[in-house]
C-alpha positions in Angstrom: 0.0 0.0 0.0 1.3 3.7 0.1 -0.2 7.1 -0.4 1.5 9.2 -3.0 2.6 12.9 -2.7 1.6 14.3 -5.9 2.4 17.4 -7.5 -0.4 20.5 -6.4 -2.7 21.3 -9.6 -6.2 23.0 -9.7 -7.6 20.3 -12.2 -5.7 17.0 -10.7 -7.8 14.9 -8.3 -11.0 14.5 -7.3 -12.6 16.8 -5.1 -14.2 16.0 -2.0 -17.8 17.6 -3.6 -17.8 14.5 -6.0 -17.2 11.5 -4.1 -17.6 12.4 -0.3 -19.4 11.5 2.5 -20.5 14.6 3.9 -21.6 15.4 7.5 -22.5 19.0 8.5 -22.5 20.1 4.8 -25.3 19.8 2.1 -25.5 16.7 0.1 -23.9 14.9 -1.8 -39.5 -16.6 -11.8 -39.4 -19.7 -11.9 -41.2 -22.9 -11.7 -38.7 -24.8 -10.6 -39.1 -26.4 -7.0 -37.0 -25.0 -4.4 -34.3 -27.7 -3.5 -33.5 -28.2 0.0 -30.1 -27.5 1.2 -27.6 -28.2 3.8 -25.4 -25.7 6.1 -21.7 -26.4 5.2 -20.1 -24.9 8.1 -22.7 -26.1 10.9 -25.9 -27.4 12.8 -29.0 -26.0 10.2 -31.2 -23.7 10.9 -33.8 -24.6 8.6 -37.5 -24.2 9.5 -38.5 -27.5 8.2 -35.8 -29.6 10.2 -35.6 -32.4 7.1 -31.8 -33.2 5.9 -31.3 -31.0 2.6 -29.7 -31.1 -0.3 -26.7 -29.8 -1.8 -27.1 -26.4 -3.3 -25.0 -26.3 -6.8 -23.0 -22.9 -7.1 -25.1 -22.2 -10.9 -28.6 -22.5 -8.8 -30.0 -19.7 -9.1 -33.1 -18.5 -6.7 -35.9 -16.4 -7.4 -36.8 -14.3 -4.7 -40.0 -15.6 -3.1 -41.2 -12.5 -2.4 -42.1 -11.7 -6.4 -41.7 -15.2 -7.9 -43.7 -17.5 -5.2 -46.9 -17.6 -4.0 -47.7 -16.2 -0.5 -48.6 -19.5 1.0 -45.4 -21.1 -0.3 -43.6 -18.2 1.0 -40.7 -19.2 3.9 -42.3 -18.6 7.2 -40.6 -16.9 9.7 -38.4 -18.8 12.4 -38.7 -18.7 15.9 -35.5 -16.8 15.7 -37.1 -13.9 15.2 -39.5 -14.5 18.1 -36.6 -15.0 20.1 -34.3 -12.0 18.9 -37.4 -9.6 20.5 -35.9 -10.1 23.8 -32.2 -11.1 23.0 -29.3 -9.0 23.7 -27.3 -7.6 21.1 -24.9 -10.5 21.1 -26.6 -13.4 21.7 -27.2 -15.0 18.0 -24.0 -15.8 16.1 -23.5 -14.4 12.6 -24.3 -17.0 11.1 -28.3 -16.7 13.0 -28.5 -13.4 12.0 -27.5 -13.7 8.3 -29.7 -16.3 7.8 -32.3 -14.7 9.8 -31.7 -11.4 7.0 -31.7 -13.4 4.1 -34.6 -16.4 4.4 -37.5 -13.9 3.3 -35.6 -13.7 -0.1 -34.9 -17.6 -0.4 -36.7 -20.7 -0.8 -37.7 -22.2 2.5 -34.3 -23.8 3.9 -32.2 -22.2 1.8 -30.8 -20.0 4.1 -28.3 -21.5 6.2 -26.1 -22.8 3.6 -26.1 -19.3 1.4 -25.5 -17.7 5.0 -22.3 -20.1 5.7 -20.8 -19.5 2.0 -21.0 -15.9 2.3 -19.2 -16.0 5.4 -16.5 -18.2 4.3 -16.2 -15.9 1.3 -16.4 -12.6 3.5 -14.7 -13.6 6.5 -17.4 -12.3 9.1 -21.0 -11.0 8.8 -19.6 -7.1 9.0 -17.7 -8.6 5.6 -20.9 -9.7 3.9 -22.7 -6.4 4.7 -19.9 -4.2 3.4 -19.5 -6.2 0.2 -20.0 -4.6 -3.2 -22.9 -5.6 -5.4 -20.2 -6.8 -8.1 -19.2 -8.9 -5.6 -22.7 -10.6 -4.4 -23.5 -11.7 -7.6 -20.7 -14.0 -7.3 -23.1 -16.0 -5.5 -26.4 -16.4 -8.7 -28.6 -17.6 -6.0 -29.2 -14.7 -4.3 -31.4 -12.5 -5.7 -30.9 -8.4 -6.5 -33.9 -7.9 -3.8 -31.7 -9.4 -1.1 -28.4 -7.5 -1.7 -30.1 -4.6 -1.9 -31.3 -5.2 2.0 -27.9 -5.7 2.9 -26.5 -2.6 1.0 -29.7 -0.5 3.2 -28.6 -2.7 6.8 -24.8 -1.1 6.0 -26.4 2.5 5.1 -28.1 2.2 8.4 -24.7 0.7 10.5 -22.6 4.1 9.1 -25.8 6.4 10.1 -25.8 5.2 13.5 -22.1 5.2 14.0 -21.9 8.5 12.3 -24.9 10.1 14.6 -22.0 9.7 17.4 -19.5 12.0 16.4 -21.4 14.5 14.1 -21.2 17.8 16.3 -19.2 16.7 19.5 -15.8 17.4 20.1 -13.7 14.8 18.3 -10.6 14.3 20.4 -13.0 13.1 23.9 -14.9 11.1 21.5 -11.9 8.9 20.5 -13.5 5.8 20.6 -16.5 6.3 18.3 -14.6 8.2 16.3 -12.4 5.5 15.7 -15.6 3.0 15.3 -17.1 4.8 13.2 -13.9 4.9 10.3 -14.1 1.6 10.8 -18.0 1.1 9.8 -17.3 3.1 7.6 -13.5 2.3 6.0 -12.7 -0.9 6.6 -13.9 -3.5 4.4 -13.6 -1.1 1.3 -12.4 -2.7 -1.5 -9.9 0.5 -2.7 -7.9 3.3 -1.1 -9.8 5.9 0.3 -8.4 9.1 1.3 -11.0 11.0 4.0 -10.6 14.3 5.9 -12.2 15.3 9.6 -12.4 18.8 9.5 -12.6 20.1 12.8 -13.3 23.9 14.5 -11.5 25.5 16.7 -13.2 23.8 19.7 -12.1 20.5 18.1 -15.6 19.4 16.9 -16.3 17.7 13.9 -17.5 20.0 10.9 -17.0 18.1 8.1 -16.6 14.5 6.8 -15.2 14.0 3.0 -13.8 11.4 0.9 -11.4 13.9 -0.9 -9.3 11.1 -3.2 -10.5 7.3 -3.7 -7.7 5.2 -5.6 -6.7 1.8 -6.3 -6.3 -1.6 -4.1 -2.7 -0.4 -2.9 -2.9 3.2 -3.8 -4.6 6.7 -3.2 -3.3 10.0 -4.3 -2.6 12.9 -1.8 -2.5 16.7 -2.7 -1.5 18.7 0.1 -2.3 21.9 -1.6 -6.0 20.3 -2.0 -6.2 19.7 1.5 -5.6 23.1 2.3 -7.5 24.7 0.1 -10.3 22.4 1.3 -9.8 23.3 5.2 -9.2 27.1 4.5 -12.6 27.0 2.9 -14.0 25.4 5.4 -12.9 27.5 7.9 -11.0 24.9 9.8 -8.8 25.4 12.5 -7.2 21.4 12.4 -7.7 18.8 10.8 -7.4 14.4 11.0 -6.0 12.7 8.0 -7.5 8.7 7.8 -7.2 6.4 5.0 -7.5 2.8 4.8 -5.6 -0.2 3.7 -7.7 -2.9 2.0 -4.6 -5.3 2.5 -5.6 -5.4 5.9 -2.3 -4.4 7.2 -2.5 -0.9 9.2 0.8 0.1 9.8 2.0 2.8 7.9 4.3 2.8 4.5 7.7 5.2 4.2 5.5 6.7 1.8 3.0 6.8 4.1 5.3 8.9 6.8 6.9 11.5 4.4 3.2 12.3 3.0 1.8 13.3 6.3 5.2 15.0 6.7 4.8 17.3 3.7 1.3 18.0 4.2 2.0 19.0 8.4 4.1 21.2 6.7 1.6 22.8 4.2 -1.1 23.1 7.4 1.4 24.6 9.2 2.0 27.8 6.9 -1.6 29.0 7.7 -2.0 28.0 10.8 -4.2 24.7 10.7 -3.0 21.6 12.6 -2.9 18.2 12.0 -3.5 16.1 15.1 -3.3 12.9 13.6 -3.5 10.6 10.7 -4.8 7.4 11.2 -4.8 4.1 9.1 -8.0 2.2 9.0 -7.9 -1.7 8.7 -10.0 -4.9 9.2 -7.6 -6.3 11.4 -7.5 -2.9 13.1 -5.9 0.9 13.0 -2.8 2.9 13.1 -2.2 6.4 15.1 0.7 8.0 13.7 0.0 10.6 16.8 0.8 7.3 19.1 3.2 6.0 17.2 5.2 9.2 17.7 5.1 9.8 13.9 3.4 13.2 14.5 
């Protein structure tokens, strides 16, 4: 991975209007019968308790909601009864992906999609934050479906985001920092983002200023200032993430944040830290005496 210094220039880069998150600023069938199916990775969770089949990997599933009748429609289990008066952790993520996808699958068919999107995504935060592109790896789940998972992530970044949208960033450390991670972590490219704060340290703005490539983002410092000077800002926190899942920082990395310290410092804006956002976890240059 590395970030890039790159020459200033008013028309290099993309600005943080056109692909940023923004927070205190204005926006931006078939007749076939459903085949039973097996969990591959655990006890089933099916609602009809018989042993299923196989599911091949070219199946593909209608969604039930368009394609099947509503009494042939899955029913729900009692694991939703249940979750009304779970905690928060007591169903495994397995439970609740299956419990999220089985209105969209044939009746059954939910624990074994569940367990091969976890094996392919790692966790169920993986399957949430996956790309479209990569969901239709799977043809048995239907558009209906990933499209409830892409609205459970939109909610998962709202809520995080919620907790450090007007509050002073620096005593909110800890939701700051989940909160890059909702929203950083299991992207696919390099993202370059920007907290701009005021004077009192609270957060004023939240923008994706550069996305690149797998192992690579470009960094303009000049952009950056023009950016936080029009913001008004008084300091600033650099983040960006590493999709190769390893957060410490590159040489390339370190000078970066050098030169653009540098380019804060000439008009008076500070840069209290620049952080490294990773699935495994994060990187403070600030603690790591890098800043």
């Amino acid at each position: 991975m590395a970030l890039s210094l790159k020459p200033d220039s008013d028309s290099v880069g993309a600005s943080a209007n056109a692909a940023g998150d923004h927070v205190g600023l204005p926006p931006g069938s078939g007749s076939e019968p459903a085949v039973p199916i097996q969990r591959d990775d655990g006890p089933e969770f099916g609602a009809d308790g018989a042993p299923p089949a196989e599911l091949s990997d070219s199946a593909v599933v209608m969604p039930f909601a368009t394609a099947t009748p509503a009494a042939q429609r899955p029913t729900p289990t009692s694991h939703w009864r249940a979750l009304l008066d779970a905690t928060d952790d007591a169903f495994t993520d397995a439970q609740l992906l299956e419990m999220m996808l089985e209105s969209f699958l044939p009746q059954g068919a939910a624990p074994a999609v569940a367990g091969r999107l976890l094996k392919r995504f790692g966790s169920l935060a993986g399957v949430v934050a996956a790309e479209p592109c990569q969901m239709r790896d799977f043809p048995m789940i239907p558009d209906m479906a990933i499209g409830f998972l892409r609205a459970v992530r939109a909610v998962a970044v709202r809520m995080a985001r919620e907790e450090v949208v007007d509050r002073q960033v620096l005593d909110n450390w800890d939701r700051v920092i989940t909160y890059l991670r909702t929203t950083m972590a299991h992207r696919r490219v390099e993202q370059l983002r920007i907290l701009f704060l005021d004077r009192s340290n609270a957060l004023i703005a939240d923008e994706v200023l550069h996305e690149g490539t797998i192992d690579h983002t470009p960094v303009y410092p000049r952009e950056i200032v023009k950016r936080a000077l029009t913001l008004d800002a008084s300091a600033l926190i650099m983040v960006h993430n590493h999709p190769s899942n390893q957060h410490r920082p590159s040489p390339s990395d370190v000078a970066m944040t050098e030169a653009v310290r540098q380019a804060l410092e000439l008009v008076g804006i500070v840069l209290h830290d620049h952080l490294i956002i990773a699935r495994r976890g994060h990187s403070s240059f600030r603690r790591l005496g890098l800043l």
